[in-house]
N, C-alpha and C positions, 0 to 999 in steps of 0.2 A: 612452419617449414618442417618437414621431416626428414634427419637424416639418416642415411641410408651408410650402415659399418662395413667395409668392405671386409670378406676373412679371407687375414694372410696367415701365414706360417708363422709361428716361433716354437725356440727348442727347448723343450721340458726338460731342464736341470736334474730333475732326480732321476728323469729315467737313466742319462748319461752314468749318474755317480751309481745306480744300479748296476750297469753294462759293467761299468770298473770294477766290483766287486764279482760280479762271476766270475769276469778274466783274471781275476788275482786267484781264484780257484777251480779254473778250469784244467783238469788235467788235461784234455785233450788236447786244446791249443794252449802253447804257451807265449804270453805276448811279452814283448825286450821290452827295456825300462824305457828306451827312447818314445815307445808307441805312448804308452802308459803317460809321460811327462807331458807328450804333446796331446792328448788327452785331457787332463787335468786343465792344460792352459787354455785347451777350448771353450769348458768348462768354465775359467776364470772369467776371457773374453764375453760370452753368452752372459754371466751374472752381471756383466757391468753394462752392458746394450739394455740387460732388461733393466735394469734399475734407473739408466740413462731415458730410456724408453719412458719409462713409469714418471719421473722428474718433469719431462717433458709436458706430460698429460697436466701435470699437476700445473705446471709452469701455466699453461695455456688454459686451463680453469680457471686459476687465479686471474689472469688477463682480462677474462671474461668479467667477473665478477669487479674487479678495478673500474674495468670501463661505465659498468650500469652505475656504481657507486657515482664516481668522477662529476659522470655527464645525467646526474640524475634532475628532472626537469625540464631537459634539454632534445630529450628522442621521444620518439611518436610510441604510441602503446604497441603498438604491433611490431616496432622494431623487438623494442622490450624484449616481448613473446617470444621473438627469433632468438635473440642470445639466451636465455633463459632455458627455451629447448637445446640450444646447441650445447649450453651447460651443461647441464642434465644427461645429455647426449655422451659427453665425454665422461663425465663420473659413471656411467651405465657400462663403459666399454671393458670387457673381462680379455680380450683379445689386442693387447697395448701392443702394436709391431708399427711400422715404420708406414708402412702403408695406408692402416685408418691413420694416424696421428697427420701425414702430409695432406689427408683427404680433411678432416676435421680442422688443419690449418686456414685451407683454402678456402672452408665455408666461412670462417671467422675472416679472413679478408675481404669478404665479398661482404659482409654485416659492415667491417670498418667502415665500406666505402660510404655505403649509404648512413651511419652514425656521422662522416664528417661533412656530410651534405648537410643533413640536418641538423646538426651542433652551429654550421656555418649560418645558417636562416635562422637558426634560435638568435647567433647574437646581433647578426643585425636587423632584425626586429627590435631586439633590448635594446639598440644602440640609436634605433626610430623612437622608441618610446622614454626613453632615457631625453631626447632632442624635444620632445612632444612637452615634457614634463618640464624641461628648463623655459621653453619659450612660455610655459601656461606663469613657471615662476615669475619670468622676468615681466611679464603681462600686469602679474600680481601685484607687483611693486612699482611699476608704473603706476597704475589704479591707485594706491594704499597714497605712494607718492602725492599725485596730483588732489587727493584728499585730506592731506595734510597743508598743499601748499592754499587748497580751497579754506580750509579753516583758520589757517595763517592768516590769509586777506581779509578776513571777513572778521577776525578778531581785531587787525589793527584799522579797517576801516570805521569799526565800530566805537574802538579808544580814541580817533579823530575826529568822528563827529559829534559822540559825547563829551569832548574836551572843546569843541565851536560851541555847544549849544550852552554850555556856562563860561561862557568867557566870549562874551557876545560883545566887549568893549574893545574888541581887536580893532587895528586898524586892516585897512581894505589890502592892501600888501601883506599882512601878516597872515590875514585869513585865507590870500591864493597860495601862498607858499602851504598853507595843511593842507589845501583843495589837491594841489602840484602832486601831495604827498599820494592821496587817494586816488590818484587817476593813473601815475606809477601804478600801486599796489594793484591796481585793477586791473592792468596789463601782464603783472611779473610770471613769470613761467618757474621760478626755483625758487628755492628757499632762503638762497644766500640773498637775493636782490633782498626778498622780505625782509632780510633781520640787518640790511644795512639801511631799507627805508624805515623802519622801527625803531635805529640809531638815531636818526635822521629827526624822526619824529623827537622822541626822548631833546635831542639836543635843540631844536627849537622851542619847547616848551619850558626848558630852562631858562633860555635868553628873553624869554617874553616875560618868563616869573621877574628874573631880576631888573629888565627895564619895568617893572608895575604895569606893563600894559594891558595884563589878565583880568578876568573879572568880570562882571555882568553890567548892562545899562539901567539905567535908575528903573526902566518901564520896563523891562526882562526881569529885574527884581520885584518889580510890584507885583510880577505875574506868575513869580513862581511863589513867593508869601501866599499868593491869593491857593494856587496849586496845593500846598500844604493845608491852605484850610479845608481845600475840597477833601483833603485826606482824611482831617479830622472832622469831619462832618461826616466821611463814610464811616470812619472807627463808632460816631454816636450814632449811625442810624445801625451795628452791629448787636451793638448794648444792644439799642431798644430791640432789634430782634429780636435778642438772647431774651428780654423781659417777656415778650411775646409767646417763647416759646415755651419757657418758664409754666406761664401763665397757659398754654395748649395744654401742657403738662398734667397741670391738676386736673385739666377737663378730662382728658383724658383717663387719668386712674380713676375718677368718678365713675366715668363710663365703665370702665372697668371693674369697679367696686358693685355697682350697680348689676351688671351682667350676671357678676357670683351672687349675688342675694337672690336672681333669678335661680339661677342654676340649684345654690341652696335648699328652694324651696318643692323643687322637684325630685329630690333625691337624696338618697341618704349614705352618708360615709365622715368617717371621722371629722373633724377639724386639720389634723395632720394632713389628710388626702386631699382637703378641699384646698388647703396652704399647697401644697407642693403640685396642685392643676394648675391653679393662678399664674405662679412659675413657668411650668410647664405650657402651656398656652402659646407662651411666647416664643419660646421654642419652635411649637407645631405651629405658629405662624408663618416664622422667617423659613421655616426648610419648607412649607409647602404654598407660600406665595398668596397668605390670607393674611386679615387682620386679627389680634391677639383677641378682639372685641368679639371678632365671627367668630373665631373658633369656641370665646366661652358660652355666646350664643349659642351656637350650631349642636355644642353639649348640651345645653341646656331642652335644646329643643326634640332631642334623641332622648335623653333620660326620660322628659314630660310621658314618652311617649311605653314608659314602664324598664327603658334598658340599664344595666347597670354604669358606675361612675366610668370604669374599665369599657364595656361595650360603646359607649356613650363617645369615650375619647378615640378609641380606633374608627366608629363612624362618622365621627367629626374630621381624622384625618383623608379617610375614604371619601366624604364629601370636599373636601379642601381639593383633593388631584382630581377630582371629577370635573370641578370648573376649569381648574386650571387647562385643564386638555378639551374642555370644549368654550373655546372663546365665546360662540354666539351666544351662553349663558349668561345672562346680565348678571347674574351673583351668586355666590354659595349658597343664601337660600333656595335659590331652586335648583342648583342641584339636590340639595337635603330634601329638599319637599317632594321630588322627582325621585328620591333613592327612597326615600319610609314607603312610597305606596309601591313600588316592587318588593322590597324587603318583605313587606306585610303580607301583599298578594300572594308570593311564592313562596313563603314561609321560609331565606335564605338565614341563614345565620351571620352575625357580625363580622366573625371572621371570614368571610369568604365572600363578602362582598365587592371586595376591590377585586377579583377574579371572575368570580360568580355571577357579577352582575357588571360594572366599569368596564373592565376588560373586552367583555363582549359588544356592549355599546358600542365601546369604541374603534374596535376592528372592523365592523360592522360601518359606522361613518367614516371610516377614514376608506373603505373600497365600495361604498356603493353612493348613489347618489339623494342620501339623508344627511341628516348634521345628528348629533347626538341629543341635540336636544328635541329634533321630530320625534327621536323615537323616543325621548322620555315623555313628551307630553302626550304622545297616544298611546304610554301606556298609562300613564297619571288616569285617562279615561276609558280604560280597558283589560288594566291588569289585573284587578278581582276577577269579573266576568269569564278571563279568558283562561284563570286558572280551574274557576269552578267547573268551565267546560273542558276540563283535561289538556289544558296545551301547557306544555313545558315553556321555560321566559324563552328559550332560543326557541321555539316555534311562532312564538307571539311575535318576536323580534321578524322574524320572516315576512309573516304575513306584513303587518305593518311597514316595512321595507318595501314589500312586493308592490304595494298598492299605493304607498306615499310618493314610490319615485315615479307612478304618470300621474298622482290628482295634486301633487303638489301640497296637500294641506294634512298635517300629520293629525292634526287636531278631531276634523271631519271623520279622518278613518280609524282611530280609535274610537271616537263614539259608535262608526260602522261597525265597527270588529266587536265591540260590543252586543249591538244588535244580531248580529249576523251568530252569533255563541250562543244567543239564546232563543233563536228561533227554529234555530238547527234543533235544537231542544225542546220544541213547541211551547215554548215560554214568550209570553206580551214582554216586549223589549221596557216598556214602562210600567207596566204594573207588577211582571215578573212573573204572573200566573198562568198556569195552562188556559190556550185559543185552541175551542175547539175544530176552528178552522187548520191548524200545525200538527192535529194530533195522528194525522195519517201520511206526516211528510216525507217519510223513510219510502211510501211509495208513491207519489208527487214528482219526487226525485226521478224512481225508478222511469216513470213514465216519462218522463221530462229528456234524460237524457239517453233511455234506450239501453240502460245497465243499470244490473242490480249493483246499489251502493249501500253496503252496510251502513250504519249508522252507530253499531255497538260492537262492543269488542267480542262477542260472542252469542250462543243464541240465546241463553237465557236474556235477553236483551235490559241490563241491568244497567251497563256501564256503559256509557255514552264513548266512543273514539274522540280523540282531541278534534277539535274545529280544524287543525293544519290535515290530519290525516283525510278527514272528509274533501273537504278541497282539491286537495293532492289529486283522490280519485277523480272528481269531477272534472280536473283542469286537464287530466288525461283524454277526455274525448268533447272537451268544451268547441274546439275546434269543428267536429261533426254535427253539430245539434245545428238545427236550424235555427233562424232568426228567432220564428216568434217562438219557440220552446224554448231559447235562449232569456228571452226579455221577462218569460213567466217565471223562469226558474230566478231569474234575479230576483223578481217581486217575491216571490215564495219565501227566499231564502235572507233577503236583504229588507225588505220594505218598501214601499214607493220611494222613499228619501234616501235611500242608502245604497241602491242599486247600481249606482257610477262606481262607487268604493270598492265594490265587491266586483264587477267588471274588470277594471284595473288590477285586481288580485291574480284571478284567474288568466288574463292574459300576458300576465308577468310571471307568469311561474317559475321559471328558470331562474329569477333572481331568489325568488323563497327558498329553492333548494341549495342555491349559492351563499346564503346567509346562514344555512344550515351548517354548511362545510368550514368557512370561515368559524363560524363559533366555537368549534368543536375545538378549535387549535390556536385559540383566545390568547392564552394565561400566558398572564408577562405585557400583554400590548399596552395596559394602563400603565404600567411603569415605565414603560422606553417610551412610551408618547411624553409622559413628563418630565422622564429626564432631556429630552430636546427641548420640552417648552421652560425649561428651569435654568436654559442658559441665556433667556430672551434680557435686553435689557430693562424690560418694565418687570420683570421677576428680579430682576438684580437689586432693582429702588426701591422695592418692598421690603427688602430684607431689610435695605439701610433702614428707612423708615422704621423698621419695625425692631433693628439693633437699638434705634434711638428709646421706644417704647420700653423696651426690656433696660435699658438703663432708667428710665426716671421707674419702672417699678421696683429695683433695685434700691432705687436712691431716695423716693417718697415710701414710705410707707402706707398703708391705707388706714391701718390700726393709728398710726400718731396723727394723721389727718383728722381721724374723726374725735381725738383727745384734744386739738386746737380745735376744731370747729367747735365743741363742747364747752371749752374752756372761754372763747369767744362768746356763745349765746347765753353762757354764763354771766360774763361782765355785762352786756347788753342788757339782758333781765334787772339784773341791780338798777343799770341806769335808766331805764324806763320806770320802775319803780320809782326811783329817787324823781324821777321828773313829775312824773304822777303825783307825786304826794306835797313836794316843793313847788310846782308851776313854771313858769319858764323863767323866771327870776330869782327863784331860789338853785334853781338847774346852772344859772349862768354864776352865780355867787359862789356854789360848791367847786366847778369846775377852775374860778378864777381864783378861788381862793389857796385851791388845791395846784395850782401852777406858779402863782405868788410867794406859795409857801415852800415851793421844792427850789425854785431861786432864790427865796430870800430877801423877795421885793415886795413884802406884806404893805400895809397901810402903814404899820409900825417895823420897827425892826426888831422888833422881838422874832423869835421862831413861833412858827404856828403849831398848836396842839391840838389832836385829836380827841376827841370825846367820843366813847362809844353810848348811843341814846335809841331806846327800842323805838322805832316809829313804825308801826306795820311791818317788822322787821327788816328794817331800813337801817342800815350800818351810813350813819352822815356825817360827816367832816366839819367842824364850825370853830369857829374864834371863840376866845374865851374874853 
C-alpha cells in the first residue's frame, strides 16, 4: 500500500525568534512591548502544537508496532506488509502538521478494520480446532478405556476357568454359579461391574475352600500326574538333544580343524595369522550369510590358487555376497569358481572385485532378462578368449546379455562368444591356429555386408579391435544385408554350430549397448542388493546357527581335542598290547582285577599291589 503525505503548513520557530531580534533593533520601526509579548506567546503556543504534533506521530507508531506485536500469528502477511509500510510511513515524515497526522490516522483505521476481521477468523478457527482436538481426546480415552475393560475380562475370564479346570470336584451348582460369573464378565461395559464380579469371584472361592469342595476328581488327577510326566519326558528328550548337539559340535570343529590344515597347506603365514583366521571365519560367516566351514574353504581355495592370506580372506568375503545376492547359485563354490575365472581372465585385482566385477553382474541381472549366474557361466566359458581378443568384462558382459536373453542358454553362448573371438581372428575355434580359409575375413566381411569394417585399431594392422566394437559395426547395417549374405556372414564369423548365438547378438543390439550404460554406474549395486537380501529370514537363521558355531569354537578347543584324542589312542595302544600279549583271559583278569582292586572286593581282602614287569613293554597289573 503506498502512502501518499499530504504537505501542509507549519511555523518555523527560529524564523519567528529571528523576526524578534530585528524588531528589538530595528531603529526604523519601533515595536510596543505588548506586540513583542503577544509574539513570544505565539511562539510558546507554536513549540507546544509542535511537540504535541511530534507526541502524536510517535503515539501512533507505537500503536502500530503494539498491534503486529499483540496480534502476531494472527494476520495475513500482506496485512503485515501494510502496517509495516504505514510504520515506516510515519517515522519518514519530516512535515509532522495536523494534516498528514489525521491522514495517516485514517489509513491506520482502515488496516484496524481488516486486522479485526481477521484476528476474528484466527480465533474461531483455534476455537474449531481446539473442539477437533478434545473430541480426538475424548475418542482417545474411549478407545484406551474400552481396552482396559477388554483386558479386564479376559484376565478374570481366564482366573475362572483356570480355577474350574483344577477344582473339577465342584458340585454342578457351584460350577454354574463361576459359569454365571463369566457370562456377566462377557457382557460388562465398565470397569466397575468387572471389579465387583472379581469380588464376586474372590468370595466364592473362599466359601468353596472352606466347605472342602475344591479339588480335582480321582481321574483329572491321574491325568494331570500323567501331564507332568509328558513334561518330564519333554525336559529328557531336551537333555538328549543337548547330548546330540554336543556331539554335532565336535563334528563340526573336526570339519573345521580339517578345513585349516587344508588351508595350511596352501599358503603361508604365521601360526598367529592362521589362529586369529580360524576366529575370524566365523565372524565373516554370520555377517555375510555363509558357513564358517565355506569360508575357510573358499580361502583355501583362493590362496591354492597363489593369492595371499589377506587377498584370500577379502575374496572369500566377495564370494560369500556374490551368492548371497544371486539366489539361483546353488553354493558359494560357484560363485568362487565363477569369480577366479574372471579374476584371471581380466587380470582384476582383489580388491576391486566386489565392484569391478559383482557389482556389474549384478546390475546387469537385476535389469535385463539374465540371472547372474547366465552370466557367470558364459563367462566361466569365455572369458580368457574374450579378453585375449580385446573386449573389456563390461563388453563381454553385453554381448553375453545381448544374445542369452532370446537363446535362453547362457552356456551355448559363451562357448559361441568364444568361437566367434577367435574367428574374427582367423583362429580354428579348436585347435586355436590360423585357417587359411579366415585369413582374408577383414574382406569377407567387407563383401558380405557392403561396408568397409575395420578389423584393427589402426593401419598397421597389428591390433585386433575388441569382438564388442566389431559387432557394434556390423549390427549397424545387419538390418540391410540380405538373407543369404546374412546366413554367410554368420557361417563366416560363427561356424555352422554357432550361428543362432551370434543371430541373437546382432539383433539385440540395443540391449549390448544398455549393458554398456548400466555398468558404467555399477559401484555400490553389490552391496545395497545385500544389504536387502541380509534382512531375509533364512539369513537371520544362519547367523544363529552360525553364533551357535562360534561359541562351541570358543568353548572346544581344537589344540585340547587333539591332546585327548592322543591321550586316548594312547591308552587304547597299551591295551591292545596288553591283550596281545595276555589273550582274552589274561585281558579279562587284568581288567577284573584292576576293578576288584579299586573296590576293594579282591578274592582276598588284602589291597592289591602293583608290580611293574617289562613284557614287550607291557606295564601289567597282577596279584602277588
Amino acid at each position: 500500500m503506498d502512502f501518499k503525505i499530504k504537505i501542509g503548513t507549519q511555523v518555523d520557530v527560529s524564523d519567528i525568534k529571528k523576526q524578534i531580534e530585528n524588531a528589538k533593533f530595528d531603529v526604523k520601526f519601533k515595536i510596543s512591548g505588548d506586540s513583542l509579548n503577544n509574539l513570544k506567546n505565539n511562539i510558546s503556543n507554536t513549540q507546544k502544537n509542535v511537540r504535541d504534533l511530534t507526541t502524536d506521530f510517535n503515539v501512533l507508531e507505537k500503536t502500530i508496532s503494539t498491534t503486529l506485536i499483540k496480534n502476531q500469528g494472527m494476520l495475513s502477511k500482506e496485512l503485515i506488509n501494510d502496517y509495516k509500510e504505514l510504520e515506516k510511513a510515519i517515522g519518514s515524515v519530516s512535515n509532522k502538521n495536523s494534516l498528514n497526522l489525521s491522514y495517516l490516522k485514517e489509513q491506520e483505521k482502515l488496516l484496524d478494520s481488516t486486522a479485526k476481521s481477521q484476528i476474528a477468523n484466527y480465533r474461531e478457527q483455534e476455537k474449531a480446532k481446539a473442539k477437533v482436538n478434545a473430541d480426538a481426546v475424548k475418542v482417545q480415552q474411549q478407545e484406551e478405556n474400552s481396552i482396559k475393560i477388554k483386558q479386564q475380562q479376559k484376565l478374570l475370564i481366564n482366573q475362572i476357568n483356570s480355577y474350574l479346570q483344577t477344582n473339577t470336584r465342584l458340585s454342578g451348582e457351584s460350577a454354574q454359579a463361576f459359569k454365571n460369573i463369566i457370562s456377566e464378565a462377557e457382557v460388562s461395559k465398565d470397569l466397575k461391574s468387572l471389579q465387583n464380579l472379581g469380588r464376586e469371584f474372590r468370595i466364592l472361592k473362599s466359601d468353596i475352600s472352606i466347605a472342602g469342595q475344591g479339588g480335582m476328581t480321582l481321574f483329572d488327577d491321574i491325568k494331570t500326574k500323567f501331564s507332568k510326566f509328558t513334561s518330564w519326558f519333554a525336559v529328557s528328550n531336551v537333555v538328549m538333544q543337548s547330548i546330540s548337539a554336543v556331539k554335532n559340535a565336535f563334528t563340526e570343529i573336526i570339519a573345521l580343524d580339517d578345513a585349516m590344515v587344508e588351508l595350511r597347506k596352501v599358503t603361508e603365514a604365521t601360526n598367529t595369522e592362521f589362529d586369529a583366521f580360524y576366529y575370524k571365519s566365523n565372524d565373516i560367516a554370520k555377517a555375510l550369510g555363509n558357513t564358517t566351514a565355506a569360508v575357510i574353504q573358499t580361502a583355501a581355495s583362493y590362496s591354492q590358487l597363489g593369492y595371499s592370506l589377506n587377498d584370500a580372506i577379502t575374496l572369500t568375503t566377495t564370494s560369500s555376497i556374490f551368492k548371497t545376492i544371486s539366489p539361483e547359485m546353488k553354493s558359494v563354490e560357484e560363485a568362487t569358481e565363477g569369480l577366479i575365472s574372471i579374476l584371471k581372465a581380466f587380470k582384476i585385482e582383489a580388491d576391486d572385485a566386489l565392484d569391478g566385477v559383482v557389482s556389474k553382474v549384478n546390475i546387469v541381472g537385476n535389469n535385463f532378462a539374465v540371472t547372474n549366474s547366465d552370466i557367470v557361466t558364459a563367462l566361466e566359458g569365455s572369458a580368457a578368449s574374450l579378453q585375449v581378443a580385446n573386449n573389456s568384462l563390461e563388453e563381454s558382459i553385453a554381448l553375453i546379455t545381448a544374445g542369452t536373453e532370446i537363446t535362453r542358454d547362457s552356456s551355448r553362448m559363451g562357448n559361441a562368444l568364444r568361437t566367434i573371438s577367435m574367428r574374427i581372428r582367423g583362429l580354428d575355434e579348436e585347435t586355436g591356429e590360423a585357417v587359411d580359409s579366415l585369413k582374408q575375413i577383414d574382406s569377407i566381411i567387407t563383401n558380405l555386408t557392403g561396408k568397409q569394417i575395420s578389423l584393427f585399431t589402426d593401419d598397421s594392422k597389428t591390433t585386433y579391435r575388441s569382438t564388442y566394437e566389431i559387432l557394434k559395426d556390423i549390427s549397424k547395417v545387419w538390418n540391410t544385408i540380405s538373407d543369404k549374405n546374412q546366413a554367410d556372414l554368420l557361417e563366416t564369423l560363427a561356424g555352422k554350430n554357432r550361428a543362432n548365438e551370434l543371430a541373437a547378438v546382432l539383433s539385440n543390439w540395443s540391449t549390448a549397448e544398455g549393458v554398456i550404460e548400466k555398468t558404467a554406474s555399477s559401484a555400490g549395486s553389490a552391496m545395497s542388493e545385500f544389504g536387502k537380501a541380509s534382512d531375509s529370514i533364512s539369513f537371520k537363521l544362519n547367523r544363529l546357527s552360525e553364533t551357535m558355531t562360534g561359541f562351541w569354537q570358543n568353548l572346544m578347543s581344537s589344540d585340547a581335542i587333539k591332546v585327548g584324542v592322543d591321550s586316548l589312542t594312547g591308552l587304547l595302544s597299551i591295551l591292545e598290547k596288553l591283550s596281545g600279549s595276555l589273550g582274552s583271559l589274561g585281558t579279562i583278569g587284568t581288567v577284573a582285577g584292576a576293578i576288584f582292586g579299586a573296590t576293594g572286593k579282591g578274592w582276598r581282602n588284602d589291597s592289591i599291589k602293583i608290580y611293574t614287569i617289562t613284557v614287550s613293554d607291557i606295564v601289567c597289573p597282577y596279584r602277588a
